[in-house]
N, C-alpha and C positions, 0 to 999 in steps of 0.2 A: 152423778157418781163423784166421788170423794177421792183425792190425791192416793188416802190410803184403800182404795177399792179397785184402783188401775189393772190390767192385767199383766205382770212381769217375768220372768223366767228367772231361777236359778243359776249358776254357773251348768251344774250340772244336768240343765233344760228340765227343770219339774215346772209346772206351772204355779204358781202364787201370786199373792198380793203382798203389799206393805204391813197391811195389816195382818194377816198370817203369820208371813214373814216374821214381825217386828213384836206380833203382840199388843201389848198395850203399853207401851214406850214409844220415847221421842226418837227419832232417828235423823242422822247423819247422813244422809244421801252426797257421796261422793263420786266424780267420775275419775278413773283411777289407769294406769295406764304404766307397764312394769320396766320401758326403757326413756321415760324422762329424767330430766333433770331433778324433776320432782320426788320421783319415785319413794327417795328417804323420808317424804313426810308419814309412808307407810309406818313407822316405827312410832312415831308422835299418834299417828289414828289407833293402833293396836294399845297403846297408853289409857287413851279416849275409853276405847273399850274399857279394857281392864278398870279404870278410876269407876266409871260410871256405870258399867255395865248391873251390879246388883242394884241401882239404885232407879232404873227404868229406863234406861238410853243402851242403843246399839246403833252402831256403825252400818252403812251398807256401802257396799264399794260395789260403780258400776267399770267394769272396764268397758274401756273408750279406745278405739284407732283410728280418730278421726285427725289426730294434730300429728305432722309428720310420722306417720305409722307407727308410734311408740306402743302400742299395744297388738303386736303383729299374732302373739301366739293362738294356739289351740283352747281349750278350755283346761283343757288336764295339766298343758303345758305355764297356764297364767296360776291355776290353782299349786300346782309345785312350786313356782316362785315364789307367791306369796306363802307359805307355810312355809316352807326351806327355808328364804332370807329374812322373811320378817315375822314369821309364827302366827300371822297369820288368823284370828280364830272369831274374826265377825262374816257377817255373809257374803257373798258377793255374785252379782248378780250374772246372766248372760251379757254378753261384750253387746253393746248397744250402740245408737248413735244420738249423739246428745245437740245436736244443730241440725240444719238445713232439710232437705223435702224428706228424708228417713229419720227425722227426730221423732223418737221413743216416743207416744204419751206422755211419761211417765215426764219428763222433762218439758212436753207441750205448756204444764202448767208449771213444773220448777221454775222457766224460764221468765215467767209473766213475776215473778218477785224481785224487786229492786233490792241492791246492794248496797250501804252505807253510803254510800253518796248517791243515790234515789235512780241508778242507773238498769233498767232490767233489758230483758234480750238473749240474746247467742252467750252462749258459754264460752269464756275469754280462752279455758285451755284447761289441761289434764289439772285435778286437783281441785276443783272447784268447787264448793262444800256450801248444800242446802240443809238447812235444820227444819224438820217437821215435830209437831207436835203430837203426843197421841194421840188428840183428837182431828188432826189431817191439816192442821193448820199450818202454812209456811211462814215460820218464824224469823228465820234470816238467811242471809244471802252474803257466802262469805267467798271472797276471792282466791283463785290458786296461790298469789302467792300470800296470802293470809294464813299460815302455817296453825295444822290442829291443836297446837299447846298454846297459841296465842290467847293473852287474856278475854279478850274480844269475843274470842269464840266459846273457852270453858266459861264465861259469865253468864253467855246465853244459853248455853245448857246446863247450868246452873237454875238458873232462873225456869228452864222447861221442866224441871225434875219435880 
């Protein structure tokens, strides 16, 4: 079984895959989480979408409450924030867990891909942004704080497109 053949839920708990999900485009697997520090790169990922969205890449934001409970809320309550403060309009999955004995699948194999400096493992924290290929391949591995307009990042989805 293939990264984009996992079995995952929607926010709003339908069942899917990535490939469902995403179609036949590269995806942005992010774990996402609505009272970090972070949280403002939401507006740079909604960017992501929009730039590249016609051109075969979508965004999936996983929320996460695993790093100091930054992602405390509800499902309705996480899906209002992001639409309200940041509009919001790639998919986003059910609130998961992205490390330790309750990590997702979905991230069992994210995790196995090293990051720019050849480092793989546990997910350093909220924000941290896997690039998959249509074809299910993990392309790179980019750090939280490697923000989604960073060159680094739009080159490599450039290059997935």
């Amino acid at each position: 079984m293939g990264i984009r053949d996992i079995a995952i839920h929607t926010l709003s708990d339908a069942p899917t895959t990535l490939a469902e999900l995403a179609g036949d485009r590269a995806v942005l697997v992010v774990n996402v989480a609505s009272k970090c520090g972070l949280t403002p790169q939401y507006a740079a990922l909604v960017d992501l979408q929009r730039t590249y969205g016609d051109r075969g890449f979508t965004v999936v934001g996983v929320p996460c409450n695993q790093f100091y409970g930054q992602e405390p809320g509800s499902a309705e309550e996480i899906q209002e924030f992001c639409s309200t403060t940041y509009g919001v309009d790639f998919p986003l999955l059910a609130k998961s867990e992205v490390n330790g004995e309750g990590r997702h699948p979905l991230y069992d194999l994210l995790t196995q891909t090293p990051d720019g400096e050849g480092k793989a493992g546990d997910v350093e924290w909220n924000f941290e942004k896997f690039l998959v290929s249509k074809d299910g391949e993990v392309l790179a591995r980019f750090r939280p704080r490697v923000t989604p307009d960073d060159p680094a990042v739009t080159e490599a989805i450039e290059r997935s497109l």
